[in-house]
MDAnalysis code that builds the backbone (N, CA, C; Angstrom):
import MDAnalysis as mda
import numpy as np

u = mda.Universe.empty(498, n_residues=166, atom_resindex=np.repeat(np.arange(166), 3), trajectory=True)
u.add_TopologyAttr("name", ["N", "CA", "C"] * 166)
u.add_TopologyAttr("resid", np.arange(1, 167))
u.add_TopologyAttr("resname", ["UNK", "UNK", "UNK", "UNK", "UNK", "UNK", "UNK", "UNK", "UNK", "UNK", "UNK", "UNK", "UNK", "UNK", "UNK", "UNK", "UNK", "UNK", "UNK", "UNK", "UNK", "UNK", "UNK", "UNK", "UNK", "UNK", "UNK", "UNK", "UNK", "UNK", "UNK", "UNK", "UNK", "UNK", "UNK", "UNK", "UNK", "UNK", "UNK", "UNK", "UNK", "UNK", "UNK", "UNK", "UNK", "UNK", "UNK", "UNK", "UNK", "UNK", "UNK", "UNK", "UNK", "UNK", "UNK", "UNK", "UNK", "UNK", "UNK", "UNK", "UNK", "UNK", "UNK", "UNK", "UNK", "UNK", "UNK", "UNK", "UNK", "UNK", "UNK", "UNK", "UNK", "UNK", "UNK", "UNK", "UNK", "UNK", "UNK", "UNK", "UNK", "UNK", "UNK", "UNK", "UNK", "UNK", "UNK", "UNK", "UNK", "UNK", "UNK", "UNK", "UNK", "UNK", "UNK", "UNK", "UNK", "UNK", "UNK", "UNK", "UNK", "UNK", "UNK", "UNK", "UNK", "UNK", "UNK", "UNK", "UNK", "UNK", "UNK", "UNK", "UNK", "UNK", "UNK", "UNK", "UNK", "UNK", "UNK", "UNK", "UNK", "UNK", "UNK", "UNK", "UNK", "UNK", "UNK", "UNK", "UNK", "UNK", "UNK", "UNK", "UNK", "UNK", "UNK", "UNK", "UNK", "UNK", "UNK", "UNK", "UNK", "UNK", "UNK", "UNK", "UNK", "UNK", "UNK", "UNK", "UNK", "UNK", "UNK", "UNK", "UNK", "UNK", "UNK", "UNK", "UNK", "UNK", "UNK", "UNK", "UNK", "UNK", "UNK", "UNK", "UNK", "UNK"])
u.atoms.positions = np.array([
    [68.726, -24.245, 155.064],
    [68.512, -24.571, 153.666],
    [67.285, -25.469, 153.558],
    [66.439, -25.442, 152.662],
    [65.275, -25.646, 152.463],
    [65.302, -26.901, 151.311],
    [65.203, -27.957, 151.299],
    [65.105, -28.961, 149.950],
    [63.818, -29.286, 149.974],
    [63.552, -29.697, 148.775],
    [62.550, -29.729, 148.188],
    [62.145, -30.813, 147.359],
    [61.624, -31.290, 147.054],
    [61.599, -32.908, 146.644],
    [60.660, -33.207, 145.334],
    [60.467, -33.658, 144.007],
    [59.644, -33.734, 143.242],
    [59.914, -35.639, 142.277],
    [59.233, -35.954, 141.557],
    [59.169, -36.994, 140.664],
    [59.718, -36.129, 139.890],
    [60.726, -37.041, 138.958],
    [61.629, -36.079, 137.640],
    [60.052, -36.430, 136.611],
    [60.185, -35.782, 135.738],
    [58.755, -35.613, 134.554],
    [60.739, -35.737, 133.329],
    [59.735, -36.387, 131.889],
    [60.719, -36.273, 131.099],
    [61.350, -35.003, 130.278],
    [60.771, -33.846, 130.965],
    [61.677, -32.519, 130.687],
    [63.055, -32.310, 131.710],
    [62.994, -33.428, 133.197],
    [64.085, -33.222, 133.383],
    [65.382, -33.599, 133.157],
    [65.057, -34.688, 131.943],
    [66.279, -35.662, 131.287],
    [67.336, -35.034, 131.478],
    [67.855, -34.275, 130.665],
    [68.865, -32.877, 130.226],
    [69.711, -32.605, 131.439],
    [68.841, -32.200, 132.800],
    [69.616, -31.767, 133.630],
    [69.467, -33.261, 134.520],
    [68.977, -34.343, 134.861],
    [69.434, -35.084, 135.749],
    [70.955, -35.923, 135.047],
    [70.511, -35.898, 133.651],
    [71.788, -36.509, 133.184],
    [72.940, -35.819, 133.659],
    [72.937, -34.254, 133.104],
    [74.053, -33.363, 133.916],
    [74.438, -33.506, 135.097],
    [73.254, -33.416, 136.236],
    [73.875, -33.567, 137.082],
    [74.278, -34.987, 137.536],
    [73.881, -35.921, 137.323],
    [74.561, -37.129, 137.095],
    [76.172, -37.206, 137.214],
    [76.311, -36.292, 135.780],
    [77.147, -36.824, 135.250],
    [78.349, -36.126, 136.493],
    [78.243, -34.514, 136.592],
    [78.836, -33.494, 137.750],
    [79.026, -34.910, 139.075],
    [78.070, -35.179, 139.647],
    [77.985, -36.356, 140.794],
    [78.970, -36.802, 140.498],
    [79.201, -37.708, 139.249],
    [79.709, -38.887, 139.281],
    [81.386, -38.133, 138.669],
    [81.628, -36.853, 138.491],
    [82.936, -36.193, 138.542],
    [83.359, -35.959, 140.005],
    [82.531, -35.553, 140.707],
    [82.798, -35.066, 142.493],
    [83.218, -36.477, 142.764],
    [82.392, -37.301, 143.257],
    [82.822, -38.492, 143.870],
    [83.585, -39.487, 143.082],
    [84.113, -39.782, 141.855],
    [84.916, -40.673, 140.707],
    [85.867, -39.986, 140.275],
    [85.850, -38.648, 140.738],
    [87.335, -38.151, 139.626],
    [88.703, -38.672, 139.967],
    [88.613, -39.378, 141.572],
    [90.063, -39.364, 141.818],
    [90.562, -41.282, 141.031],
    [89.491, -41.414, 140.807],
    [89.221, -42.733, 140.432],
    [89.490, -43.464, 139.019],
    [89.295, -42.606, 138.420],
    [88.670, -42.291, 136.858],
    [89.816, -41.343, 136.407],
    [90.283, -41.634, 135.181],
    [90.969, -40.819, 134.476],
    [90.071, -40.041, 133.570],
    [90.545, -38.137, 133.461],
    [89.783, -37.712, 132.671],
    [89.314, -37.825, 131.556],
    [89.392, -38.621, 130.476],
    [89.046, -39.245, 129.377],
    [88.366, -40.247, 129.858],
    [87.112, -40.575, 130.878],
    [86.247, -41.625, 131.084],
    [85.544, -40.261, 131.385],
    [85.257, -39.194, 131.615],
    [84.303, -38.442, 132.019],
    [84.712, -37.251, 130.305],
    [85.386, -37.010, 129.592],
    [84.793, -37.006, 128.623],
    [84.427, -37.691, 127.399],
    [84.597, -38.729, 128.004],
    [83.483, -39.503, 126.950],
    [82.121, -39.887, 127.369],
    [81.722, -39.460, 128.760],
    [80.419, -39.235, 129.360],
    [79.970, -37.872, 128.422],
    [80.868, -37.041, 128.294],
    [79.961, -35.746, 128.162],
    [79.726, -35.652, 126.692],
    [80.657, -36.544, 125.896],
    [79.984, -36.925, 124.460],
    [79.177, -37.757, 124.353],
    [78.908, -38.494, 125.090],
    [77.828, -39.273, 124.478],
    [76.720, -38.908, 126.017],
    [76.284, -37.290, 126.052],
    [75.138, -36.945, 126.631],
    [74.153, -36.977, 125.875],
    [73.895, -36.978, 124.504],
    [72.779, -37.197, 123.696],
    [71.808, -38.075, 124.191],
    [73.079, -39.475, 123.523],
    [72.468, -40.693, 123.862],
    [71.786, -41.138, 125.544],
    [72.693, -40.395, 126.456],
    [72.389, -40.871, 127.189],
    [71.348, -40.165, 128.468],
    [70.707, -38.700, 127.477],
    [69.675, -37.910, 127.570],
    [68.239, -39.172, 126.943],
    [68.693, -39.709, 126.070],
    [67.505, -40.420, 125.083],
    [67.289, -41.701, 126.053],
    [68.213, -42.161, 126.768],
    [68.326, -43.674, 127.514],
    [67.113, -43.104, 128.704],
    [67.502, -42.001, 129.159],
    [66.631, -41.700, 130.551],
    [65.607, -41.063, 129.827],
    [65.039, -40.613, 129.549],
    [63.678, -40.614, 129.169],
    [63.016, -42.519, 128.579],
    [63.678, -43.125, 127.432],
    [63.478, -44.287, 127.615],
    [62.827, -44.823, 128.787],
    [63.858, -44.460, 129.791],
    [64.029, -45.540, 131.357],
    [62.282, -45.180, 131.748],
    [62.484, -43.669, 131.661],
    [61.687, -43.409, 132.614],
    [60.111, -43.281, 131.888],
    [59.772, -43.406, 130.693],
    [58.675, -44.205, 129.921],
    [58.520, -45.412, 130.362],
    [59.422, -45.969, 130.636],
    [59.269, -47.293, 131.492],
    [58.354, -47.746, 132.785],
    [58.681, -46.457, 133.521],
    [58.170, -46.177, 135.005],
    [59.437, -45.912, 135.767],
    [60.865, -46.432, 135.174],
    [61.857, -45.333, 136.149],
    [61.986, -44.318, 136.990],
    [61.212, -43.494, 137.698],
    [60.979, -42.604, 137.637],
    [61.801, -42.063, 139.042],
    [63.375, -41.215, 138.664],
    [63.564, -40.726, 139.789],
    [62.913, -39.852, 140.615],
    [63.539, -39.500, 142.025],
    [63.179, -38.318, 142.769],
    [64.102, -37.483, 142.627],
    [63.625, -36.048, 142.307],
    [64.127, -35.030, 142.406],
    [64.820, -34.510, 143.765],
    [66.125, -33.812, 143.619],
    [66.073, -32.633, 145.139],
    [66.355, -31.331, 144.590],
    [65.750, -30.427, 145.097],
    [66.463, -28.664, 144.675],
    [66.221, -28.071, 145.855],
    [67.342, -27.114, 145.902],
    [67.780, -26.120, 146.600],
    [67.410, -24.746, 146.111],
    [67.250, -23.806, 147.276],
    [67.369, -22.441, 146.439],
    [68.174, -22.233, 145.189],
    [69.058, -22.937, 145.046],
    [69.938, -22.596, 143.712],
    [69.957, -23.880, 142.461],
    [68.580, -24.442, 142.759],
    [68.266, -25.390, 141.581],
    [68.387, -27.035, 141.580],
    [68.978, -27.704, 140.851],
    [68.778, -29.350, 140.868],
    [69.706, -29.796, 141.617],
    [69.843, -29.826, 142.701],
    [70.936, -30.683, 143.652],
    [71.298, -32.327, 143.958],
    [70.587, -33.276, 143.657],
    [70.410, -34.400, 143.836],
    [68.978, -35.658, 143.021],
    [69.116, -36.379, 142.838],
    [68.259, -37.785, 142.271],
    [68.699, -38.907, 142.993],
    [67.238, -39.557, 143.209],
    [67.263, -40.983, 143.690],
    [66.349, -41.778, 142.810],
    [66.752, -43.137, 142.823],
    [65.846, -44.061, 142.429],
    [65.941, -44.798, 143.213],
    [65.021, -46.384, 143.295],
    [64.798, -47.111, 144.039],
    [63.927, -48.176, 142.688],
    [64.103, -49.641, 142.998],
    [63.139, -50.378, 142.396],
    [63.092, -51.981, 142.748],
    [62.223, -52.579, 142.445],
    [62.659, -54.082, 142.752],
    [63.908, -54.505, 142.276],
    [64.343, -55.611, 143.275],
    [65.324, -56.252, 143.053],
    [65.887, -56.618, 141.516],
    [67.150, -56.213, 140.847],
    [67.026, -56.907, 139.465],
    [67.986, -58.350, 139.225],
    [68.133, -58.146, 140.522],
    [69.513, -59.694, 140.459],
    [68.194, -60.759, 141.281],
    [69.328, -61.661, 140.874],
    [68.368, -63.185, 140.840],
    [68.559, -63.507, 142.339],
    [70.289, -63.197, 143.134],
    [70.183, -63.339, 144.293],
    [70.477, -62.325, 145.511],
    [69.316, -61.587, 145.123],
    [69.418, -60.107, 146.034],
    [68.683, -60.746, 147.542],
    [69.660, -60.079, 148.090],
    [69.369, -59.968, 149.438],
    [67.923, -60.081, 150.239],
    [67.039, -58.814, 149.706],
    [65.757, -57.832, 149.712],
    [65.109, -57.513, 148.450],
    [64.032, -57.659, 148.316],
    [63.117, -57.471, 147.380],
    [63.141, -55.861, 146.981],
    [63.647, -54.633, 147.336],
    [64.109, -53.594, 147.218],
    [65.338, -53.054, 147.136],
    [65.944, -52.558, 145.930],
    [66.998, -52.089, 145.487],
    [67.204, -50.719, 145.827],
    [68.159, -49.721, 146.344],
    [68.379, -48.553, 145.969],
    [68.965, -48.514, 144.741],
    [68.679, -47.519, 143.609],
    [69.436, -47.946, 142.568],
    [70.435, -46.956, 141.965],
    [69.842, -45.456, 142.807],
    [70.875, -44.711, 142.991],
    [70.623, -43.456, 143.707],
    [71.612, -42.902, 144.354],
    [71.653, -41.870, 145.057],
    [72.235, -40.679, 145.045],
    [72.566, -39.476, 144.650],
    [73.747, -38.509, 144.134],
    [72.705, -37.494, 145.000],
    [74.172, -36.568, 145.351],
    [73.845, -35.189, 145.668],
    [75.115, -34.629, 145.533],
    [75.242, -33.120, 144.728],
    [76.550, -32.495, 144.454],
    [76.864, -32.068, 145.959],
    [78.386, -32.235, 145.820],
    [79.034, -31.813, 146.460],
    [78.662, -30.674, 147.768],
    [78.690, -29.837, 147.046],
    [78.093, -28.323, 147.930],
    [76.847, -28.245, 148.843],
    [75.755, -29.893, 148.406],
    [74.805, -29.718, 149.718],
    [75.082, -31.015, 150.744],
    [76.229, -31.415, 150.260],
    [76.671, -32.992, 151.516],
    [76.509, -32.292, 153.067],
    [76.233, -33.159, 153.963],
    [75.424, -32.500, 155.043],
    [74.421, -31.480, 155.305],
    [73.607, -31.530, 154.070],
    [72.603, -30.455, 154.302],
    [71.114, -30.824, 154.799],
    [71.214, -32.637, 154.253],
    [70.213, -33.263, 154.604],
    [69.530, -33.888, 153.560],
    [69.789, -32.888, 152.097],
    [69.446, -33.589, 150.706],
    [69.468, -34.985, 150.695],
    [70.717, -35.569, 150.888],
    [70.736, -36.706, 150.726],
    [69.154, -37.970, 151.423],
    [69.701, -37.424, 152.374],
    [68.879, -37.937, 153.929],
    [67.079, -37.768, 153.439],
    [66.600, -36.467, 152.685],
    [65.826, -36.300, 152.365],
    [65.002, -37.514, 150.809],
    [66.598, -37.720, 150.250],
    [66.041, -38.094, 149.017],
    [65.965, -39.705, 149.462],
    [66.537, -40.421, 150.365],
    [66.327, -41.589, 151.113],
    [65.233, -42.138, 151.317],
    [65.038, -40.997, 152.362],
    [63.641, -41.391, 153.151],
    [62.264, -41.354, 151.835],
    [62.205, -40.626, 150.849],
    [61.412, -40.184, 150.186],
    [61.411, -42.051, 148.945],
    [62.811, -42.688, 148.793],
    [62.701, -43.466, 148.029],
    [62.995, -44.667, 148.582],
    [63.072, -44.812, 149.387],
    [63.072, -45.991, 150.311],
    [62.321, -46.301, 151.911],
    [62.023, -45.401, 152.486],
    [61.598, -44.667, 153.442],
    [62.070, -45.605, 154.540],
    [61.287, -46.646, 155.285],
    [61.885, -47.375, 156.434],
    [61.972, -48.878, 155.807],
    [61.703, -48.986, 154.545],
    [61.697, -50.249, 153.764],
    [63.261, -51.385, 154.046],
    [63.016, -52.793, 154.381],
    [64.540, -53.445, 153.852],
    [64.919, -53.216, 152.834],
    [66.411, -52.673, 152.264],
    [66.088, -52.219, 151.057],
    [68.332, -53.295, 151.017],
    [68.626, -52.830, 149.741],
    [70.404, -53.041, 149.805],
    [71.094, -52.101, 148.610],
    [71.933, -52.172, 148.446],
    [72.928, -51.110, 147.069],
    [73.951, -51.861, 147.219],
    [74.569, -51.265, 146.047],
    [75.810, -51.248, 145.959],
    [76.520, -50.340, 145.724],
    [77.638, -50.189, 145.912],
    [78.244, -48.499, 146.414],
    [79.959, -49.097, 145.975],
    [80.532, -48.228, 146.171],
    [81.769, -48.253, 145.557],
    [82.390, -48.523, 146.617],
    [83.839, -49.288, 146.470],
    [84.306, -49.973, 147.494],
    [85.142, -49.132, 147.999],
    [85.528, -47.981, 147.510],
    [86.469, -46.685, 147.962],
    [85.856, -45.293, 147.918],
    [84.891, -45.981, 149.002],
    [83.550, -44.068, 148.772],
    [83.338, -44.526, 150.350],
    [84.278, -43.777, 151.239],
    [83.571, -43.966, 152.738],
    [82.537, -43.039, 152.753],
    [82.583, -41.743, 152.721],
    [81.534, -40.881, 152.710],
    [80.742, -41.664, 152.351],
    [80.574, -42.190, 151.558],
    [78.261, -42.869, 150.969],
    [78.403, -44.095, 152.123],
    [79.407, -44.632, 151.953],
    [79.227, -45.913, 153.214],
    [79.215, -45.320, 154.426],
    [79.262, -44.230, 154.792],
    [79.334, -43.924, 156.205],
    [77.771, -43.251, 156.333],
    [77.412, -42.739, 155.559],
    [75.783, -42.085, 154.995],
    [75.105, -43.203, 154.895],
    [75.372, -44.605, 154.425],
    [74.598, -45.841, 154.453],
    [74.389, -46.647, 156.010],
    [75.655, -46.652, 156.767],
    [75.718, -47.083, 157.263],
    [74.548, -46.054, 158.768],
    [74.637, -45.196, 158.746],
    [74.033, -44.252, 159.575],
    [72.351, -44.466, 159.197],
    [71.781, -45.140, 158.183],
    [71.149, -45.673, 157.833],
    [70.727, -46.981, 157.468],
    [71.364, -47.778, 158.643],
    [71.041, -49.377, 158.831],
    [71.787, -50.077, 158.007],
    [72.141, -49.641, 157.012],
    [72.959, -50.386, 156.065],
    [74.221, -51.085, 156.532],
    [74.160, -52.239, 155.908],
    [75.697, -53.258, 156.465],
    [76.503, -53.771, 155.553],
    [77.800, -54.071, 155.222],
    [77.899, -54.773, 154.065],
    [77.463, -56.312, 154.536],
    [77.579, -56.912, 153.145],
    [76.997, -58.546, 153.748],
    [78.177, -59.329, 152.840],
    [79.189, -58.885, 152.253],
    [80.154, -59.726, 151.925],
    [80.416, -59.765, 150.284],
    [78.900, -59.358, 149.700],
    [79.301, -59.706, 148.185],
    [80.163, -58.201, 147.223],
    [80.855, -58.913, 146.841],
    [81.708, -57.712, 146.072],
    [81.142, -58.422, 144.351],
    [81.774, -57.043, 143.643],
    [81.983, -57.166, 142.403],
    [82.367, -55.909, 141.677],
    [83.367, -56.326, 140.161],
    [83.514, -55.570, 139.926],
    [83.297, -54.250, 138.811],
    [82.695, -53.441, 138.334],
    [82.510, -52.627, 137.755],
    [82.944, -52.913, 136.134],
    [82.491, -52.567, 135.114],
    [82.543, -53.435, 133.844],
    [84.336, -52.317, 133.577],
    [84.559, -52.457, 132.422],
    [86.105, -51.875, 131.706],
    [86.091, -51.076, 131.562],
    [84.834, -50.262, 131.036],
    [84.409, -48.711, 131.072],
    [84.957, -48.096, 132.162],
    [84.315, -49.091, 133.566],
    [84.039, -48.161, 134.751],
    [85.617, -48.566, 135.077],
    [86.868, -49.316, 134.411],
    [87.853, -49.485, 134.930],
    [88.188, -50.659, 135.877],
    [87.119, -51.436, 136.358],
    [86.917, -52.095, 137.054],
    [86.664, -52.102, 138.280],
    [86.292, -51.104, 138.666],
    [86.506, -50.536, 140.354],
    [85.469, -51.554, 140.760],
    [85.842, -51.815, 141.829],
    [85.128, -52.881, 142.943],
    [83.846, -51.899, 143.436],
    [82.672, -53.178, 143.543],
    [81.544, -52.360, 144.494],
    [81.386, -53.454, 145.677],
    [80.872, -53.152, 146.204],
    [80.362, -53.773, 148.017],
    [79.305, -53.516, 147.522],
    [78.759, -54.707, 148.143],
    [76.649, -54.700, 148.594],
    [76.326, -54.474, 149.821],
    [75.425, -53.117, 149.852],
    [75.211, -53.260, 151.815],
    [73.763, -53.308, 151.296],
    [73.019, -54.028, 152.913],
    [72.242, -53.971, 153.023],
    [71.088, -54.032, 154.347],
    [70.016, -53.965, 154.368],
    [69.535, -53.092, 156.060],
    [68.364, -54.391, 155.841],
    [67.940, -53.833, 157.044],
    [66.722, -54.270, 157.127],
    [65.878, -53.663, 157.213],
    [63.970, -53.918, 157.577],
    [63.519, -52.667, 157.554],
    [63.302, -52.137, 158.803],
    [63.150, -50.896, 158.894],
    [63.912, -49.756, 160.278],
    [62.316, -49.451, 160.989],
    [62.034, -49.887, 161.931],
    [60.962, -49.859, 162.826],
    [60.773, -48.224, 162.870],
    [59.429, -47.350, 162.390],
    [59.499, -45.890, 162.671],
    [58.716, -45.420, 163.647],
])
């Protein structure tokens, strides 16, 4: 399988939100009651209009596609907390389901963080991404917190690396 890598442009609002949103059904559904993911899919308008916003900003994710179209987005940006670890944030990472071990992921990494110290935060009941982080220098370092009322409160972990000699 062949991935492929691009900067999202603001025609891809529409579908990174989608697939966003798909991501965050694969890995949150067991988490999340279904009435928190449709009220994601009603308020896709708004939150088609937020990412273009973002990314007028300079937001600007990375794309991944597969022969069969939009598979994954990353971002990355400076730190936005006052006591971050590393001057580099991952700020997010998704790849559907169907290309996990294909390398997408691995691809959209290296492309937005590359060998940089970088840290995230990740969900405190997602071994898969922590085991994908961790295979990538990543450590936790102790700080938790938890997710606003929307998100239910689910706990996140902060991991974070250093930068990886290439």
């Amino acid at each position: 399988m062949t991935i492929s890598l691009r900067p999202a442009t603001l025609d891809d609002a529409e579908a990174v939100v989608l697939l966003h949103l798909q991501c965050h059904e694969e890995a949150y559904g067991r988490h999340l009651p279904p009435e928190f993911f449709e009220e994601r899919r009603k308020s896709l308008p708004g939150r088609v209009e937020s990412f273009r916003k973002a990314m007028e900003l300079g937001n600007v994710p990375t794309l991944a596609y597969d022969g069969g179209g939009l598979v994954g987005v990353a971002e990355s940006g400076p730190a936005q907390e006052d006591d971050a670890p590393v001057s580099l944030e991952l700020r997010w990472i998704y790849t559907l389901e169907r290309v996990h071990g294909t390398g997408a992921g691995q691809a959209l990494s290296d492309a937005v963080i590359g060998t940089q110290a970088a840290y995230l935060w990740v969900l405190e009941d997602n071994p898969r991404a922590q085991a994908f982080y961790v295979r990538n220098g990543f450590v936790p370092d102790g700080a938790r917190k938890l997710m606003n009322e929307q998100w239910h409160f689910l706990p996140n972990i902060r991991m974070v690396r250093a930068a990886v000699n290439a």
